[in-house]
C-alpha positions in Angstrom: 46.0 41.8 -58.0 43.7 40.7 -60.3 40.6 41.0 -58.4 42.0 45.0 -57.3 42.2 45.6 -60.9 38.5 44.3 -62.0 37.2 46.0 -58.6 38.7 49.6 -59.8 37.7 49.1 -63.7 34.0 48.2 -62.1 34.1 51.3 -60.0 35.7 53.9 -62.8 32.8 52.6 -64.6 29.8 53.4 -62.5 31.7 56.2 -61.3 30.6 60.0 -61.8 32.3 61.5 -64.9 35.0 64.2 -63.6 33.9 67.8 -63.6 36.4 68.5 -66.9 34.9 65.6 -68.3 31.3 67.0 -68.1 32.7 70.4 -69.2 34.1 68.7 -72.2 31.0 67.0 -72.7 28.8 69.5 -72.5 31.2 71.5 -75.4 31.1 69.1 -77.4 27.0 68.7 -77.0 27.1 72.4 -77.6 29.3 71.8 -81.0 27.1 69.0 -82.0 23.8 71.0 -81.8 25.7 74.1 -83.6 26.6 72.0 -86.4 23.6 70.0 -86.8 21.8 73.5 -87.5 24.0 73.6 -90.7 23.1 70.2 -91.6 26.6 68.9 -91.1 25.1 65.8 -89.5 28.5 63.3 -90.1 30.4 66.2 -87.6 27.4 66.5 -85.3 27.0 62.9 -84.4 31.0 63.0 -83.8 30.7 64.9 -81.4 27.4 63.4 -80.2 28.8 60.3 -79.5 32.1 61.9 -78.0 30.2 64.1 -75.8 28.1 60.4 -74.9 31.0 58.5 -74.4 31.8 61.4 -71.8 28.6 61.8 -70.1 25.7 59.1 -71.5 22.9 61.7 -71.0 19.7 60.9 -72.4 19.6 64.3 -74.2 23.0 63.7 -75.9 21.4 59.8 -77.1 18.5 62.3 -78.6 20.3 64.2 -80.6 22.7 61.3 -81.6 19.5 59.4 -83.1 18.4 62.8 -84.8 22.0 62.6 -86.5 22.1 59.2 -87.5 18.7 59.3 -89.1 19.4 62.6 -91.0 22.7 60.4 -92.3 20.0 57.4 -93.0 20.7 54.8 -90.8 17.1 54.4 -90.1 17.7 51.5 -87.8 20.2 52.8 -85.6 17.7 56.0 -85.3 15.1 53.9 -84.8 16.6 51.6 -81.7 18.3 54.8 -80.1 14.7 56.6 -80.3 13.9 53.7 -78.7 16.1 53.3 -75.9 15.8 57.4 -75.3 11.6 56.5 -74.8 12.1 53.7 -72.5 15.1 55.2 -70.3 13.6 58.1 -69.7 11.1 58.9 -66.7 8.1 59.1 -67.0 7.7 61.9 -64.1 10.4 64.0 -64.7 10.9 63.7 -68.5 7.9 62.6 -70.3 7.7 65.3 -72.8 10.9 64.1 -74.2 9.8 60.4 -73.6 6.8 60.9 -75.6 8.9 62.8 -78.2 11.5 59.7 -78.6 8.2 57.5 -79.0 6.6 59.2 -81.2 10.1 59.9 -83.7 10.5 56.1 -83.3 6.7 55.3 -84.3 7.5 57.8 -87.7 10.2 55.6 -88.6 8.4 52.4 -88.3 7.3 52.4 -91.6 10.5 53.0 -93.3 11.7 50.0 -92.0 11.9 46.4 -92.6 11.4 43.7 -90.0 13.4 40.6 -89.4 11.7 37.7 -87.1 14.3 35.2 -86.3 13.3 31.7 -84.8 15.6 30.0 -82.9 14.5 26.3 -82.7 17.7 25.3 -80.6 16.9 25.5 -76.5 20.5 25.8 -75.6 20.6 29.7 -75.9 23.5 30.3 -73.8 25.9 28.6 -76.1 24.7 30.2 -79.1 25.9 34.0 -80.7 23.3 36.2 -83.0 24.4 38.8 -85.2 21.4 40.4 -87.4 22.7 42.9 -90.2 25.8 42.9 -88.1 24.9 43.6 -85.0 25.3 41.5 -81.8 21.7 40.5 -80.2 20.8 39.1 -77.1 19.4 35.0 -78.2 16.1 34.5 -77.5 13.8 31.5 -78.6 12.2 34.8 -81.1 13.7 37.7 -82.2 12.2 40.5 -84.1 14.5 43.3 -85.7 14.0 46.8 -87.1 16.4 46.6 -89.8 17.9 49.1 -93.0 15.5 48.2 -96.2 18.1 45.9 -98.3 20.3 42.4 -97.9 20.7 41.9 -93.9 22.5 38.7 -92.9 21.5 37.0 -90.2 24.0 34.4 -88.5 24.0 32.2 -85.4 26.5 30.5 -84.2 27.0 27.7 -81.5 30.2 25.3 -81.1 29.5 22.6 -83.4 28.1 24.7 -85.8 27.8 27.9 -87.5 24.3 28.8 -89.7 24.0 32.0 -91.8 21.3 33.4 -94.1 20.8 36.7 -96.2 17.5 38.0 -96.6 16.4 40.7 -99.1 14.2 43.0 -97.3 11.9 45.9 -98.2 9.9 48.7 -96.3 7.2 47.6 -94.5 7.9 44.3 -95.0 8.4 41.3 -92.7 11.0 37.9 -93.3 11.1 35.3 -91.3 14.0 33.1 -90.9 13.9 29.5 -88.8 16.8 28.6 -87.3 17.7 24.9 -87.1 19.0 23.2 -84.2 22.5 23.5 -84.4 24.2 21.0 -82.4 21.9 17.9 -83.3 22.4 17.7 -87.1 24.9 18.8 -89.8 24.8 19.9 -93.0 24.0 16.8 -95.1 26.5 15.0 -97.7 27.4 15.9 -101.0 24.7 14.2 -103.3 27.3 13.3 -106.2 28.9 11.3 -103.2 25.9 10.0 -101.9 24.8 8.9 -105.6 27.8 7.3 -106.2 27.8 5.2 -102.7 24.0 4.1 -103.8 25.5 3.2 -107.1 27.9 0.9 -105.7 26.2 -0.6 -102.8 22.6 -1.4 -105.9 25.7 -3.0 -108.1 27.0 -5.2 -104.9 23.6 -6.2 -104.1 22.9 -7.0 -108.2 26.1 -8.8 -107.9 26.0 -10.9 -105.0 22.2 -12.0 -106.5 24.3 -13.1 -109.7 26.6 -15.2 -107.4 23.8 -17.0 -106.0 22.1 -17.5 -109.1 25.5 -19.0 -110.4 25.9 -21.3 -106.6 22.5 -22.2 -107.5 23.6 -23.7 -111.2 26.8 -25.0 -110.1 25.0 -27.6 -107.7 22.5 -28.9 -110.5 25.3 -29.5 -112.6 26.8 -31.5 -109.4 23.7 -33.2 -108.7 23.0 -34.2 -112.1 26.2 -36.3 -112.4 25.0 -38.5 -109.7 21.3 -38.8 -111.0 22.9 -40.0 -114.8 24.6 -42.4 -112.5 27.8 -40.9 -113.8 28.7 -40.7 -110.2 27.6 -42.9 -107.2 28.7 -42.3 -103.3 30.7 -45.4 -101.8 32.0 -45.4 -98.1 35.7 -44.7 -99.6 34.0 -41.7 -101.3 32.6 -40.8 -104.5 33.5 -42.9 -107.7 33.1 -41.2 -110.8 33.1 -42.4 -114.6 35.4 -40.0 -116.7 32.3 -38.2 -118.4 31.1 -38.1 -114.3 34.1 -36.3 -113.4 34.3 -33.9 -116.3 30.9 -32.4 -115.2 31.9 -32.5 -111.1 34.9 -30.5 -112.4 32.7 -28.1 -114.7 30.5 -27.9 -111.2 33.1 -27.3 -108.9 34.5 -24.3 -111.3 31.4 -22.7 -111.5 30.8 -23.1 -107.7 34.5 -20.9 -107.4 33.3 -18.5 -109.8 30.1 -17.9 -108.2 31.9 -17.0 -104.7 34.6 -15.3 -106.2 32.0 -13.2 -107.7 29.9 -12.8 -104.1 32.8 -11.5 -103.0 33.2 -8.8 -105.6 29.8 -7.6 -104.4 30.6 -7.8 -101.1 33.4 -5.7 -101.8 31.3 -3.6 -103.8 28.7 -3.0 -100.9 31.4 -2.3 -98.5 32.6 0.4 -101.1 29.7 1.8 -101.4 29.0 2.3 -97.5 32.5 3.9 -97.2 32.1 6.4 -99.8 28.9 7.5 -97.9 30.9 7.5 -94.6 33.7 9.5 -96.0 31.2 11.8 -98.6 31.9 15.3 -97.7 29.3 17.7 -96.2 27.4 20.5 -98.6 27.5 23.9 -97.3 23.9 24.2 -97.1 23.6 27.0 -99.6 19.7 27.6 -99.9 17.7 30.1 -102.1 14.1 30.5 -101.1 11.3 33.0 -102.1 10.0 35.3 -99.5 6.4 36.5 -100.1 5.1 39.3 -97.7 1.6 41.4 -98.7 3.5 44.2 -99.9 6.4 42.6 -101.7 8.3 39.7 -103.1 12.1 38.8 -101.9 14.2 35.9 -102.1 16.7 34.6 -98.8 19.8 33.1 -99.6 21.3 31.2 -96.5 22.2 27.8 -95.3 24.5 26.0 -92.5 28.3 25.8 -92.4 
């Protein structure tokens, strides 16, 4: 059943609109042109894009992109112009071909561009919305856009990267897209500060302790050079004053590895506050410098 039902939607699809469709369609078209004539542009490109949605004619796309640059979406004018010029045969319709090339090429410089680079090879798994709008990935992208903020965003599984760019006229921003599913947004440098802090006092640490080892065994030793203490094969026999400083030795031999285990402690701290740091968000400001203008992009990964 499912199969029968894809199979009709396919066919209503690429079917021929009904004969009261195209009558409506052509009202409409009809309407649309009247009222673009009194410059009520918001109603004409109503019934435009009704009368489209009807019947896609070429001619109706036309008028549609007249409508929508009258109401100043200069990019939407700009990409239907565009898609009017290419669609249209050359043979049978190159007067209005040439006519949607040469509206588009006006526009051009009203515009702003947006060149987006996606360093990631895995385009299938990856979604690109510039100012919005859903665009096919590519490897390079490169956008007529509204002068103004446009936000640019790519997304993939693991990751989701997004950047606002202030754009003028005639002006061109690029924006480099990092690969998304091999890296991630890097810890939280108060985090990462503090783990460095911790794991440097460990390390300062543990060199105390050894310093302190190092001590406590001259001590030992120098009871048995005094002659204070002397081995024997029962063991070691010590005078009193002998085993006061084998005692002091043997204390400072505890300290010193009770304190190589605090920096030990301290280290492993220190290495689990990095592991655990949270991720920043990525949030980046950069100038953008073009010949004709000066803009800043505010973007980052997520």
């Amino acid at each position: 059943m499912r199969v029968l039902i894809l199979v009709l939607v396919a066919n209503t699809a690429y079917a021929e609109p009904a004969p009261d469709a195209k009558e409506r369609a052509a009202k409409l078209f009809d309407e649309g042109k009247e009222l673009a004539k009194r410059a009520k542009y918001r109603e004409a490109c109503d019934s435009f894009a009704t009368s489209y949605e009807l019947e896609p004619a070429l001619g109706t796309e036309l008028n549609f992109a007249d409508c929508q640059e009258h109401l100043g979406n200069l990019s939407r004018a700009f990409q239907l112009f565009h898609d009017v010029a290419n669609r249209s045969d050359p043979k049978t319709n190159a007067v209005r071909a040439q006519y949607a090339r040469d509206r588009a090429k006006a526009l051009e410089p009203r515009l702003a561009t947006v060149v987006v680079k996606i360093a990631d090879s895995r385009l299938d798994r990856i979604a690109v919305t510039i100012g919005g709008r859903k665009v096919t990935p590519a490897a390079e992208l490169r956008e007529r856009v509204d002068p103004g903020d446009v936000e640019v965003v790519v997304t993939a599984p693991e990751r989701r990267f997004a950047e606002t760019a202030h754009t003028t006229a005639r002006a061109t921003v690029v924006i480099d897209v990092p690969v998304l599913g091999a890296s991630s947004p890097r810890r939280q440098r108060k985090w990462v500060l503090g783990a460095a802090g911790l794991g440097a006092g460990g390390a300062v640490t543990m060199s105390v302790a050894g310093v302190m080892g190092i001590y406590a065994r001259r001590h030992y030793n120098k009871a048995f050079a005094r002659g204070e203490c002397f081995a024997t094969p029962d063991g070691d026999r010590c005078s009193p004053e002998g085993h006061e400083m084998v005692a002091a030795a043997r204390s400072r031999a505890n300290l010193a590895t009770g304190v190589f285990l605090g920096g030990v402690a301290l280290v492993g701290g220190g290495i689990a506050m990095y592991l655990l740091a949270p991720r920043e968000q990525g949030l980046e400001v950069k100038p953008v410098m073009t010949p004709s203008s000066v803009g800043i992009a505010i973007g980052g990964a997520f």
